[in-house]
N, C-alpha and C positions, 0 to 999 in steps of 0.2 A: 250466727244467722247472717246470710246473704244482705246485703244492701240493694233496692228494690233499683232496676236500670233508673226508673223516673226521676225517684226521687236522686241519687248519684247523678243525674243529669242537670236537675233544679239545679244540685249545692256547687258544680261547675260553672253553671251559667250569673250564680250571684256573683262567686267570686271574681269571676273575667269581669263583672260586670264592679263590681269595688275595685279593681286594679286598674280600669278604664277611665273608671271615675277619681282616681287618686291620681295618675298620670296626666288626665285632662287640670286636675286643680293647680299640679306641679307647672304644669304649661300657662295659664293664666299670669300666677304668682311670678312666674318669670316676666312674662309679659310687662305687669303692669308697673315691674323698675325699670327696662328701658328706655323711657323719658327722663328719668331718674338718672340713671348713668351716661344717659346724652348730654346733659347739664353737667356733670361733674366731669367728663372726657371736654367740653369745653371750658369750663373754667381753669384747667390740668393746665390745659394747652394756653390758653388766656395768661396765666400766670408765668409760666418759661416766656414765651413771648414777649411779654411786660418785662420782668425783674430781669430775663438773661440776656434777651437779643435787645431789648429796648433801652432800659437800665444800664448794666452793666457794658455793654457794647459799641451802644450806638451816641449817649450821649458823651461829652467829654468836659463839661463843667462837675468838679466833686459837689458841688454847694447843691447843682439842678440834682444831681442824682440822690444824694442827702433826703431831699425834700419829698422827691416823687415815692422813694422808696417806701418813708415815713409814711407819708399818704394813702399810699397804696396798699400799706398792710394795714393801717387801721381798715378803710374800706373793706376790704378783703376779709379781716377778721367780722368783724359787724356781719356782712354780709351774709358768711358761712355760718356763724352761729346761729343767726336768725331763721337760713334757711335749715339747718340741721333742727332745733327746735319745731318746727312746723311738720318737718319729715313725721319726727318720731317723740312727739307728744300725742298720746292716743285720743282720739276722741269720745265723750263722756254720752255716758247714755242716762234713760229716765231710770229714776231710784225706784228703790222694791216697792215704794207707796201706789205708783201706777199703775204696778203686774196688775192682773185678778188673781182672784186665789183660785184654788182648785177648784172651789166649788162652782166659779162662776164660768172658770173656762168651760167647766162641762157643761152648764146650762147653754151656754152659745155654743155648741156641738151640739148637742142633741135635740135639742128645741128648732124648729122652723123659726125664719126670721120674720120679726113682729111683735106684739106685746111684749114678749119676755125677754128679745133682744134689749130692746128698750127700755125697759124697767131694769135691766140687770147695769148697764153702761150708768146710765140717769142717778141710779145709788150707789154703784161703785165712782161715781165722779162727784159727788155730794161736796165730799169734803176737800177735794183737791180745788190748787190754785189756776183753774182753766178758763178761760172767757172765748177762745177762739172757736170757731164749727166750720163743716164742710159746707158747700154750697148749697147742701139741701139744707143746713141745719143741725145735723146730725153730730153728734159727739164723736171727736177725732180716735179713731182704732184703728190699732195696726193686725190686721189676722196673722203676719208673721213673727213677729215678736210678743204676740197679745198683751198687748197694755194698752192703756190709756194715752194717747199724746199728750205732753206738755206741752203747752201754748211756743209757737216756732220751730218746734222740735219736727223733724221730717225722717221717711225711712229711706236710707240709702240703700238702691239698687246693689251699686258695686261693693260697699262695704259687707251690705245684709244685715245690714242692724239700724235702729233710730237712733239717729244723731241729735244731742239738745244743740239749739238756735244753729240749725245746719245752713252752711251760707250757698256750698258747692263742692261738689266732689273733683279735686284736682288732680291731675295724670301727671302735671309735673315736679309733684310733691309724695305723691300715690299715698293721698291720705285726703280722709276728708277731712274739709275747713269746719268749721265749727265753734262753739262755745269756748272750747279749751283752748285752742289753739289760732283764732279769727285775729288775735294781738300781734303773734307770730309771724301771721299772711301777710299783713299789712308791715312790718319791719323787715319782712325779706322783698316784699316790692320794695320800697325805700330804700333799703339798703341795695340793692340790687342796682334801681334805677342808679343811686348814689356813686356805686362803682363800675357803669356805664360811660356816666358822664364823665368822671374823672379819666379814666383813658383816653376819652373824644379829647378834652382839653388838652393833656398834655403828651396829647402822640398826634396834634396838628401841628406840629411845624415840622415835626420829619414826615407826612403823610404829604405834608407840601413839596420837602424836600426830595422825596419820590417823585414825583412826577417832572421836576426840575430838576433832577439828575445830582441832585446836592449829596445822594447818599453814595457811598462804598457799593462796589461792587459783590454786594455777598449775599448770603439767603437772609439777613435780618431785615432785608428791605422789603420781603414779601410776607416774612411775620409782622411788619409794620404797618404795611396795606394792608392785609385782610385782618389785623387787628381792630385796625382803625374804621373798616366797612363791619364788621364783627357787634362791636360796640356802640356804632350808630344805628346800626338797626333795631337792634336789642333797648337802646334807649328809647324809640318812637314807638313800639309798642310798651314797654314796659311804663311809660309817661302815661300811655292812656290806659291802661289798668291801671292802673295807681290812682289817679286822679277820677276815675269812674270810682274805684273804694272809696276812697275821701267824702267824695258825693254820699256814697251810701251809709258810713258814719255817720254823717252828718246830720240825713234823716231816721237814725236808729234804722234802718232797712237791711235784709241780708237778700242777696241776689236773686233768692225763690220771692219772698214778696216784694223785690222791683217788680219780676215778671207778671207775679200774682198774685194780688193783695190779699192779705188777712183778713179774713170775716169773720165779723163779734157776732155775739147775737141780734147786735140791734143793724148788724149788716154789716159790707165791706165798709172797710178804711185806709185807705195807702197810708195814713199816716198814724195808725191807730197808737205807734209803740212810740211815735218820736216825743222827746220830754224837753225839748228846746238843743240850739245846740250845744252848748256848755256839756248839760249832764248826759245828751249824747256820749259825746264824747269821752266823758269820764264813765261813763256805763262799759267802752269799752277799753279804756286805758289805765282808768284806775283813780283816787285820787292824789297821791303821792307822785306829784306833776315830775320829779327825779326819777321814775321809774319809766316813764313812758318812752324812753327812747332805748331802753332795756328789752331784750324778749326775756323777759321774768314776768310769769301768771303775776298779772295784778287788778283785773277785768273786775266788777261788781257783780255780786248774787251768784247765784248753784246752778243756774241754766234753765231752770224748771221752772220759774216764775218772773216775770216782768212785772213791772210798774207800764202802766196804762193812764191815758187822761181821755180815754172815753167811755172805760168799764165802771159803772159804778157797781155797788155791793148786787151780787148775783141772788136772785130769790130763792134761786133750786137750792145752794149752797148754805153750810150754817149762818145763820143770821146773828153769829157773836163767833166772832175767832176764840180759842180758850187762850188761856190767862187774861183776857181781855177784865179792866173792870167794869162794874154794872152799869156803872156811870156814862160809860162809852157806846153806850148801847145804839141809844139815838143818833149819832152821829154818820157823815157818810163819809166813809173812807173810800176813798181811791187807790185800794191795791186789793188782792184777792184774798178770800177769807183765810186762807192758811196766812199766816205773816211772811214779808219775804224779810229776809236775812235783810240786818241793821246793813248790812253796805247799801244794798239796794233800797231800802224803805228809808233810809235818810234824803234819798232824791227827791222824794215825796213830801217834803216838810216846806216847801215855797208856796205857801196856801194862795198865793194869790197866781201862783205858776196852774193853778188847777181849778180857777171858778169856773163852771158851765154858765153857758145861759140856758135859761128856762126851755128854750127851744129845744137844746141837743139833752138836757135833763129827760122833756116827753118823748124825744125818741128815744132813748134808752127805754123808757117807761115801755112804748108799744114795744121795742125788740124784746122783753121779755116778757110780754103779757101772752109771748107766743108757747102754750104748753109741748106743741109738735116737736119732739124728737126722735128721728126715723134713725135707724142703724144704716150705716154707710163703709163700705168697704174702701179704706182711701193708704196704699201700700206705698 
């Protein structure tokens, strides 16, 4: 039996059109390494530069050269592993507890949005560790991943997935920053800046030497200038990222809520997450103070739950964590009704790190005396 022209013309046109769209992916995916390969063609070059024409060439004490060498590859080493971990430690997305099940993806399909949106989010988010909402109020959903956000968790445009505690999507990493790997960021700027400086320092006095005619006439002297401008400029911007993340450690903040604050129920807080700065700190370094100048995962908690010192116990949410004893019941705990993981709920144990006053206790009280939860489409 004949094949109808129409239809033979349809099964032509998908396919051009899947081969169009698999070529267009291939082109992107190229894309978005050469940032990626522009940092690793300068560091190539950075390092012949350094060890061959600077090193080995141009200095003539064995002791100076001993030393820089030494130097030089430790930084070097630190550096590239830091940055190679960041590369290619994947970023962690929200666990199957967030999905909705079938049943509920199809009710928000097929249902107009309204009551049933809203009752459907409202109980599938019952028992999860969430206190964060959109500016209406609304429970964080993502329509392309369909799940539920976990509190800082955000959807990455360029990746296409939700990233947990997503800090920024980096071009010159081509991966997003994040939970997994935010320890990472922050030891390949450091290391980074680290092995900046170290060039600046000891490639001024032949960078001096250039200009004062001190050096040889040969091409090591222009691998020694533009070394030297190379390294200085790479350290005056990398100083001030560096030092802007520091800041944002500092107050528990990830680069989306510097921009734009996190809102609880009982409202915005720029500073809703930060837990002083000590356990900052250790929130994202770890507590084994030997590990932190390691890129080895040593961060606190699963990405999915925070510790908070302005959420108290949520009303929508079970009003007894299970294994909880009964004993416990009356108490207010300052963390979300799911338990977070002992790394992260030991942060919590400075009772005096976490008295409210009466004041910010009633606004809690009015932020959730507010029943309104409208569904909100926030990708």
């Amino acid at each position: 039996m004949a094949t109808p022209p129409a239809a033979s013309s349809r099964g032509s046109e998908t396919r051009s059109g899947t081969r169009q769209g698999g070529a267009r992916r291939r082109c992107q995916w190229l894309l978005y390494w050469v940032p990626v390969l522009f940092i690793w063609s300068i560091l190539c070059w950075s390092y012949y530069a350094y060890v061959v024409q600077l090193c080995l060439l141009s200095m003539s004490s064995v002791g100076e050269k001993v030393i820089c060498m030494i130097g030089y590859h430790l930084c070097f080493a630190m550096f590239m592993w830091s940055y190679w971990k960041t590369i290619f430690t994947l970023p962690m997305h929200p666990s199957k507890e967030f999905h909705l099940t079938y049943a509920d993806k199809e009710l928000l399909e097929r249902e107009p949005r309204g009551e049933i949106h809203q009752e459907v989010l409202k109980r599938a988010a019952k028992d999860l560790p969430i206190y964060t909402r959109t500016m209406s109020g609304a429970i964080r959903y993502c329509d392309r991943c369909q799940l539920i956000k976990p509190d800082r968790c955000h959807h990455c445009s360029a990746c296409d997935k939700c990233i947990l505690k997503m800090d920024h999507h980096c071009p010159w990493v081509n991966n997003c920053v994040g939970f997994s790997n935010y320890k990472f960021f922050l030891l390949f700027l450091a290391y980074s800046l680290l092995y900046c400086l170290f060039i600046v320092a000891t490639d001024l006095q032949y960078f001096i030497k250039f200009w004062t005619n001190g050096l040889s006439d040969t091409q090591a002297k222009f691998h020694i200038m533009f070394l030297f401008f190379a390294a200085a400029m790479f350290s005056i911007s990398l100083s001030s990222l560096f030092g802007y993340h520091c800041w944002l450690v500092s107050k528990n903040k990830s680069t989306l809520e510097a921009f734009r604050s996190p809102i609880f129920r009982h409202g915005t807080d720029k500073n809703g997450f930060s837990l002083g700065f000590s356990k900052n700190l250790r929130q994202v370094f770890g507590d084994e103070k030997k590990y932190w100048l390691l890129p080895v995962f040593t961060s606190l908690g699963d990405g999915c739950s925070f510790p908070t010192c302005l959420v108290s116990q949520d009303v929508e949410q079970a009003s007894t964590p299970s294994g909880l004893a009964s004993s416990n019941k009356n108490e207010n705990h300052h963390f979300p009704a799911k338990p977070l993981r002992d790394s992260q709920s030991h942060l919590l144990t400075d009772s005096h790190s976490w008295t409210e006053t009466n004041a910010s206790i009633e606004k809690n009280k009015q932020g959730m005396s507010n029943p309104a939860l409208t569904m909100e489409n926030e990708t």
